[in-house]
N, C-alpha and C positions, 0 to 999 in steps of 0.2 A: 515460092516454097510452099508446098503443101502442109497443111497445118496435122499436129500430132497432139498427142498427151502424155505426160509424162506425170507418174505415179511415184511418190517413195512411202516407206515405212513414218506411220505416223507414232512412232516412239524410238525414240536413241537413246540407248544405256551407255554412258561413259563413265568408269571408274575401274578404280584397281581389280580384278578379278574378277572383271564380268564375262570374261571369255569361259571359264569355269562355272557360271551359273547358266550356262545358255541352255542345257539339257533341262532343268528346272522349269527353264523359261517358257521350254517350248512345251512341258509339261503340263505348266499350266493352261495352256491354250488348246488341250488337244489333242495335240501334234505326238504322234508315233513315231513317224520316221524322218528323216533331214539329210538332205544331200549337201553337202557341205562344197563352194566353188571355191578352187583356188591357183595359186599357179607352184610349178615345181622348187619354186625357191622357198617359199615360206613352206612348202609340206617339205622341203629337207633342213627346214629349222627344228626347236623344238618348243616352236608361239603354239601349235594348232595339240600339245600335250594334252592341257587343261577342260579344252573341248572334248577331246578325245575318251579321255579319262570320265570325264563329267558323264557322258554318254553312257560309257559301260555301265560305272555305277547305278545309271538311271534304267538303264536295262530299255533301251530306245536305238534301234537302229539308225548308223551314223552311216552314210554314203559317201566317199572324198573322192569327187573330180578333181586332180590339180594338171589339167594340162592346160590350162588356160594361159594366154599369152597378151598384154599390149594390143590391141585392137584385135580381137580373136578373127578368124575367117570363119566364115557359116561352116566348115567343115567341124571345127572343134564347137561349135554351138550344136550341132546339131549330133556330135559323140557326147558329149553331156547329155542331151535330150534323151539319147539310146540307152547311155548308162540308169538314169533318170527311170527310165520304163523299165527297166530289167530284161 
């Protein structure tokens, strides 16, 4: 097996309403804009509202991939990518 690296986020927010502070969040770090991954079932819920919402108010451009699938094929990674670059 060839050896790799694996990276994650060195902070996790868990609580009530943190999907609604994420616009803030990314405020304070910066961050303009955010493409947001997800797959077509939770963007025909209404979990991804609060982000949603939170974004506009913040006046931050929000991008929503949601075709993502269960082990995607490089094809839908690399329509992300495309989306991604505009």
């Amino acid at each position: 097996m060839s050896g790799f690296e694996f990276a994650t986020s060195h902070r996790v927010l868990v609580e009530a309403g943190a999907a609604g502070r994420l616009a803030a969040l990314c405020q304070e770090r910066g961050v303009t804009s955010v493409m947001l991954v997800t797959d077509p079932g939770i963007r025909n819920t209404n979990l991804l509202e609060p982000v949603i919402n939170g974004f506009s108010r913040a006046g931050l451009a929000l991008e929503i991939f949601d075709q993502v699938s269960a082990d995607p094929a490089d094809s839908i990674v690399h329509s992300a990518v495309e989306q991604a670059q505009g």
